[in-house]
C-alpha positions in Angstrom: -139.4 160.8 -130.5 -140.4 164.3 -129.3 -143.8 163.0 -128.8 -142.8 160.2 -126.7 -140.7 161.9 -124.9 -143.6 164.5 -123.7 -145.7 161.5 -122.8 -143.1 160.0 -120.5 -142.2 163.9 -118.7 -146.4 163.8 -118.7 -146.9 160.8 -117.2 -144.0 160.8 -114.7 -145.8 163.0 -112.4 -149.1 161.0 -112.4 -146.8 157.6 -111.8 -145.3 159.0 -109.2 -148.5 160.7 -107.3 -150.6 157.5 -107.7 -147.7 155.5 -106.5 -147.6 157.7 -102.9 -150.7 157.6 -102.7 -151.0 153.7 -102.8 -148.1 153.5 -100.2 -150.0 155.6 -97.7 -152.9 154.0 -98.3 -150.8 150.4 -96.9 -148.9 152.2 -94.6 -152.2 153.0 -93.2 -153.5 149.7 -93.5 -149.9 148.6 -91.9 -150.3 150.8 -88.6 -153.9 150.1 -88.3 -153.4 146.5 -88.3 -150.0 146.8 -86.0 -152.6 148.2 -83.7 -155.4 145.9 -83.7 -153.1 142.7 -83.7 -151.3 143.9 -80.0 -155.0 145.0 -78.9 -156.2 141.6 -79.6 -152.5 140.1 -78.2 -152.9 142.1 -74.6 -156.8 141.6 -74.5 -156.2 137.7 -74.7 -153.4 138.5 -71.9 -155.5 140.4 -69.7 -158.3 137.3 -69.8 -155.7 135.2 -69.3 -154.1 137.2 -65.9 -158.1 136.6 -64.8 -158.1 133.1 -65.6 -160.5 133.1 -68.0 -159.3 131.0 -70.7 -162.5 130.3 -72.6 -162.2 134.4 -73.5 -158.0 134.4 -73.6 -158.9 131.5 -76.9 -161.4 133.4 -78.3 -159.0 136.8 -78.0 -155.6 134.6 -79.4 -157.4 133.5 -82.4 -158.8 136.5 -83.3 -155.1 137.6 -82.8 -153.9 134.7 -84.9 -156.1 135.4 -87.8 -155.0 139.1 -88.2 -151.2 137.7 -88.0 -151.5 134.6 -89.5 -147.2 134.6 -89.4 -146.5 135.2 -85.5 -145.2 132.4 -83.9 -145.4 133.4 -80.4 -149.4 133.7 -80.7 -149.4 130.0 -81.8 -147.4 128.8 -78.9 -149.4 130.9 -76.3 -152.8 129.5 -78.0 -151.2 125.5 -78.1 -150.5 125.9 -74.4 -153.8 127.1 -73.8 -156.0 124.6 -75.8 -153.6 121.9 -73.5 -154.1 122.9 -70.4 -158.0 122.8 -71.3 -157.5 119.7 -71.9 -158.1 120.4 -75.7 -155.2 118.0 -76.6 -156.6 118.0 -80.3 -156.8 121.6 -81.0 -153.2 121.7 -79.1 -151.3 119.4 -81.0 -153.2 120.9 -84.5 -151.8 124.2 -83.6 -148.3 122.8 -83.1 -148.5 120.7 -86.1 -149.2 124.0 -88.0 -146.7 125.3 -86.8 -144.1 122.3 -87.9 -145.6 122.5 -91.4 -144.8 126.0 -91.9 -141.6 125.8 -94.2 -140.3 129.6 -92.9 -140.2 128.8 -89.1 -136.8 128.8 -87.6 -134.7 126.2 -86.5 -135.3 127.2 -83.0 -138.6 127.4 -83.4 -139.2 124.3 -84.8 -137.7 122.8 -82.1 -140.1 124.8 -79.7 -142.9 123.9 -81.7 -141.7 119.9 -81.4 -141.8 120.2 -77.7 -144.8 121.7 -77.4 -146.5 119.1 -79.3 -144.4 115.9 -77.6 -146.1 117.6 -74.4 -149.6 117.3 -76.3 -149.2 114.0 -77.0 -147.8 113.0 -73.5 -150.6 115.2 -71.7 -153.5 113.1 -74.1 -152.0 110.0 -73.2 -151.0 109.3 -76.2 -147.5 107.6 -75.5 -146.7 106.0 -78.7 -146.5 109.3 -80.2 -145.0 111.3 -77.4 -142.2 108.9 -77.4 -141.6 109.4 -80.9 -142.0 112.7 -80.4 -140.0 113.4 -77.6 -137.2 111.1 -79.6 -137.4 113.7 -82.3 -136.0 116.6 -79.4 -132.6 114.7 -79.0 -130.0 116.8 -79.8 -131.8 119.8 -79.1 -132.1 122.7 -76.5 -134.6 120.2 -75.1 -132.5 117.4 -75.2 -132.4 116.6 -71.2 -136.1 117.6 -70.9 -136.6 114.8 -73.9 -134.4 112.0 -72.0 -136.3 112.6 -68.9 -139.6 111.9 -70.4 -138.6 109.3 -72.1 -137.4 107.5 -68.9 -140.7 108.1 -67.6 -142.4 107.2 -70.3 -140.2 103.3 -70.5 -140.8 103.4 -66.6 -144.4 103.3 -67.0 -144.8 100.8 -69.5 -142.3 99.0 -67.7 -139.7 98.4 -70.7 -136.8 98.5 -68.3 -134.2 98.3 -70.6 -134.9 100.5 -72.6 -135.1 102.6 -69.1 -131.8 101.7 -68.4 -130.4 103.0 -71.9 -132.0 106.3 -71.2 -130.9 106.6 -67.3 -127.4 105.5 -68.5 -127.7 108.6 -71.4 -128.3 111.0 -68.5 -125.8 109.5 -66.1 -123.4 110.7 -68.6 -124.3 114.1 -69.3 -123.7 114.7 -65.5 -127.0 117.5 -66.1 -129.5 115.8 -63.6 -127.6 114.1 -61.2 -126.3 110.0 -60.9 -128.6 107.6 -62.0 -126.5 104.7 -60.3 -129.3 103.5 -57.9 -132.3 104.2 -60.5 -130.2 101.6 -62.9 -129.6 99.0 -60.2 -133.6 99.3 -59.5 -134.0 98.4 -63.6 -131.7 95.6 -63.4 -133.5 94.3 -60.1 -136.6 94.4 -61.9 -135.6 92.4 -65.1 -134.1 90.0 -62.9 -137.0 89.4 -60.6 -139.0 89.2 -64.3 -136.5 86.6 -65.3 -136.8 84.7 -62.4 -140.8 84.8 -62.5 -140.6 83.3 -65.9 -138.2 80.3 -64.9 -134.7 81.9 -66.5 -132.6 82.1 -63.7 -129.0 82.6 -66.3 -130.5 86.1 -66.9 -131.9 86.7 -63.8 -127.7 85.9 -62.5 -126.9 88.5 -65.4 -129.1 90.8 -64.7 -128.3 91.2 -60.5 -125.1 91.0 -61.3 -125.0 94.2 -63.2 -127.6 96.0 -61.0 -124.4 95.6 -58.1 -122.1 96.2 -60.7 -124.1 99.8 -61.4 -124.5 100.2 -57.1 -122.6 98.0 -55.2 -123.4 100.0 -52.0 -127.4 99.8 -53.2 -129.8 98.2 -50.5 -132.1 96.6 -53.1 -129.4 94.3 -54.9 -128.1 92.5 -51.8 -132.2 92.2 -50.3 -132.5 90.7 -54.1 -129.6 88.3 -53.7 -130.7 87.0 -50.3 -133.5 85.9 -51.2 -133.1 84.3 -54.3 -129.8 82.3 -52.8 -133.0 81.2 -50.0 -135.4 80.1 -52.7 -132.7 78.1 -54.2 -131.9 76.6 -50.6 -128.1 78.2 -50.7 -128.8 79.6 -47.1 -125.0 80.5 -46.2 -125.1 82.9 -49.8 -128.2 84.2 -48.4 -126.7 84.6 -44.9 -123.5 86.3 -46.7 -125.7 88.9 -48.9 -128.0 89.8 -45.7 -125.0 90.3 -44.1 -123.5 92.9 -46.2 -126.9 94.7 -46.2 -126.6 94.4 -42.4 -123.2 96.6 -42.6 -123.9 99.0 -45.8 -127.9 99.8 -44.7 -128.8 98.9 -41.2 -132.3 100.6 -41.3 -132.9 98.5 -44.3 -132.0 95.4 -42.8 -135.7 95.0 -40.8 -137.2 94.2 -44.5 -135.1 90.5 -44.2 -134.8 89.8 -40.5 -137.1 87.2 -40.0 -136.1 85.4 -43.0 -132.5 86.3 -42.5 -132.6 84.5 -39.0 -134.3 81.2 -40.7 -131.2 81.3 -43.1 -129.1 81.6 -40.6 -130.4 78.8 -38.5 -130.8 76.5 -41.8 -126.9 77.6 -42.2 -126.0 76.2 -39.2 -124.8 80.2 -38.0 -127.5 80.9 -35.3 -125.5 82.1 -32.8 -123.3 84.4 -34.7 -126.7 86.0 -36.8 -128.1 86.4 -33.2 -125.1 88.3 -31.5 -125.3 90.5 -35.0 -129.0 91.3 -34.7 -128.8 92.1 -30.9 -126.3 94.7 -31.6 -128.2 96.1 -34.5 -131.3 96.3 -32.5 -129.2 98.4 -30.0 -128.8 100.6 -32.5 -132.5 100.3 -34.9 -134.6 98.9 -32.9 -137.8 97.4 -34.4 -140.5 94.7 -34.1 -139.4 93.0 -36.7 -135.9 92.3 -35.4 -137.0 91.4 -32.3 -139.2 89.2 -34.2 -135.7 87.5 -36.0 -134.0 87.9 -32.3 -136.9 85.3 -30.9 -136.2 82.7 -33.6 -132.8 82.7 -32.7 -133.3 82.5 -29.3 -136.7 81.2 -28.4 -135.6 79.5 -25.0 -137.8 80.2 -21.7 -139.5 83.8 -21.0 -136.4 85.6 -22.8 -138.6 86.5 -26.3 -141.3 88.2 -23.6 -138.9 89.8 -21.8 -137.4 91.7 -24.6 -141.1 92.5 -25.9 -141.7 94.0 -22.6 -138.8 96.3 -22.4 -139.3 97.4 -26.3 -143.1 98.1 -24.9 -142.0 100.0 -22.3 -139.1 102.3 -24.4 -141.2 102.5 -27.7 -144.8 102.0 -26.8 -146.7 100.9 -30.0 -150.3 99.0 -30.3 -148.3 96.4 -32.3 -145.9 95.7 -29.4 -148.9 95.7 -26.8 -150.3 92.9 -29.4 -147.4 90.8 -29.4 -147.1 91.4 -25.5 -150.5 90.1 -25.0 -149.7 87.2 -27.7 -146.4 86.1 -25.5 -148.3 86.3 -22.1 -151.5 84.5 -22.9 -149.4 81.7 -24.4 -147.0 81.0 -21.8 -150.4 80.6 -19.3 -152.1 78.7 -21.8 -154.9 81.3 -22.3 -155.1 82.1 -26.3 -157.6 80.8 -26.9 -159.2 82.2 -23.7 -162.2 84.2 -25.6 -161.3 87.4 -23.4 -158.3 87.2 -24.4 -158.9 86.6 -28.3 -161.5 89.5 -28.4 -158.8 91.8 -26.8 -156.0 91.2 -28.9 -158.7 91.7 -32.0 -159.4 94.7 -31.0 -155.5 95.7 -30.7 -155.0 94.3 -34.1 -157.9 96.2 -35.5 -156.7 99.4 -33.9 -153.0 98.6 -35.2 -153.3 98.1 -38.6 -153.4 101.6 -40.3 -150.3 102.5 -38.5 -148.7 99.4 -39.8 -148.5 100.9 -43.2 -145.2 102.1 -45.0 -145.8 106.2 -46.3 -143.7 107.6 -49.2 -142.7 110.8 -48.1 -143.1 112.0 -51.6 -146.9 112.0 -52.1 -148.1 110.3 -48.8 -148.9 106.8 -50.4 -149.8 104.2 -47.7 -149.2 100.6 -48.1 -149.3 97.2 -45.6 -146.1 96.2 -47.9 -142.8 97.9 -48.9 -142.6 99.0 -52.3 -139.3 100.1 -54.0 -141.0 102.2 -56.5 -144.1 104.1 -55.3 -147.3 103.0 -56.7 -148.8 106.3 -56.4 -145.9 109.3 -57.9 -143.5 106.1 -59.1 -140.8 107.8 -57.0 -137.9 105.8 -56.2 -137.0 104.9 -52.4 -139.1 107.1 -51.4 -140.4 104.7 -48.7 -139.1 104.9 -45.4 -138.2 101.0 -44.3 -140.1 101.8 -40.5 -143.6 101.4 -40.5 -145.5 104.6 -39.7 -145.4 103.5 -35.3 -141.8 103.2 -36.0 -140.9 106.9 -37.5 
């Protein structure tokens, strides 16, 4: 026992010397890699600040491999590789990330979005949907809904657009949806009716104006479809309504409007309407309606004249020219014909419609943009009306 006992007081010393020594040795190894990792962390930065990304990578992953365990440096290297356009190396890095069994709820969820954005950014919908589906529930949950919408918007998979609008109609977070939802249901039921289902094309208007009654779109919808059935005095009552609710949208129908009304056997009442309305928005177009309701004598020219005169355009110069030549029997008077070409040549760019979001031009109207896919974002003047 006594000979034990001298080993142990021996051999306590040595233990304990050896075992400071191998703890300054890591603390050592600790602070110089605590100082190397931020070195590598702020030199990536500093390429970054001078937009050189191709160094700010090369820094992050020599960053990365000396702190294999720091989140933040995989984030700030995913949303590097992605804005390269290295959509691969970005989503491995976030799929790393996911895989890693010690990473916080939080962020895992960070990590999710970052690699729905991948996905979304490679065009790669599928999986950003699925992706983006995963974020419900989540701090990203409004971010998630509102790609979603945009990514059913763009393959055109309107209901399931309409689930998602009517999701964030009810958080209240981003606004009403209302009008978007009546533009979904407008678009399944002009689907419907292009495929010969009219019952569903019924349903489907029927719950756009139930989701906006005041919307423009629903009652230009249900005008023209009572017309193409020949139910002229529905189409008259629709138009009408549109006439009250959005007078400045009411130049998209006139023309067919006043043939409705005429077929309807309501001329003069449709023509009192649309004089006062052009009092108020005058256009082309509803002078155009105006002069099938009341096509007697010089009147139609007369009108053109005095819209000339207060709101000179090369469109109403055109239609002038068009009135004059005919009541003298000179259209087809080659001077005549070359002149008005050369008015119709000169008018046609600024007979476009312009979204005021991005500056798309168009000879139609469009609901939707076909450039940024913005809603209503198309004034309903042409651009020598605004």
């Amino acid at each position: 026992m006594d000979f034990d006992l001298q080993w142990v007081l021996l051999g306590l010393p040595v233990a304990f010397a050896l075992g400071w020594m191998a703890s300054r040795l890591d603390l050592r190894q600790w602070k110089r890699e605590q100082r190397e990792s931020p070195k590598a962390y702020f030199k990536g930065l500093n390429f970054l600040l001078n937009e050189q990304q191709d160094k700010a990578i090369d820094a992050f992953i020599e960053a990365v491999q000396q702190d294999p365990d720091t989140s933040d440096l995989h984030f700030a290297l995913g949303n590097l590789f992605r804005r390269r356009g290295e959509y691969e190396r970005a989503v491995r890095v976030h799929e790393h990330l996911l895989n890693r069994a010690d990473l916080p709820a939080a962020e895992r969820d960070r990590a999710q979005h970052g690699l729905a954005q991948d996905y979304m950014k490679a065009g790669l919908f599928d999986r950003a949907e699925e992706a983006w589906k995963a974020l419900e529930g989540t701090a990203f949950d409004t971010e998630a809904r509102l790609a979603l919408l945009t990514l059913h918007e763009r393959s055109r998979d309107w209901r399931a657009a309409v689930e998602d609008a009517q999701k964030l109609d009810r958080t209240g977070a981003t606004g009403s949806y209302a009008s978007r939802i009546a533009h979904y249901w407008c678009e399944l039921a002009t689907e419907a009716d292009g495929k010969g289902q009219t019952a569903d094309g019924d349903d489907a208007l029927r719950k756009a104006r139930e989701a906006a009654p005041q919307a423009a779109r629903p009652l230009v919808l249900a005008g023209e479809r009572a017309r193409r059935a020949g139910q002229h005095v529905q189409a008259v009552e629709a138009w009408h309504q549109l006439l009250v609710t959005h007078p400045d949208a009411f130049a998209l129908v006139a023309r067919d409007h006043a043939a409705s009304a005429i077929e309807a056997g309501v001329a003069a009442r449709a023509l009192e309407e649309l004089q006062s309305l052009y009092q108020r928005v005058p256009s082309l177009d509803l002078l155009a309606a105006i002069g099938l309701l009341d096509n007697a004598g010089s009147s139609q020219r007369f009108r053109v004249a005095e819209h000339l005169q207060r709101h000179p355009s090369l469109s109403a110069a055109r239609e002038l020219l068009k009135l004059r030549a005919a009541e003298r029997g000179a259209s087809e008077d080659p001077d005549v014909r070359s002149i008005e070409s050369a008015i119709a040549h000169a008018a046609k760019p600024l007979q476009r419609y312009r979204c005021a979001a991005c500056g798309f031009e168009a000879q139609n109207y469009f609901w939707q943009c076909p450039g940024c896919l913005s809603w209503d974002s198309y004034p309903t003047q042409r651009l020598e009306d605004l």
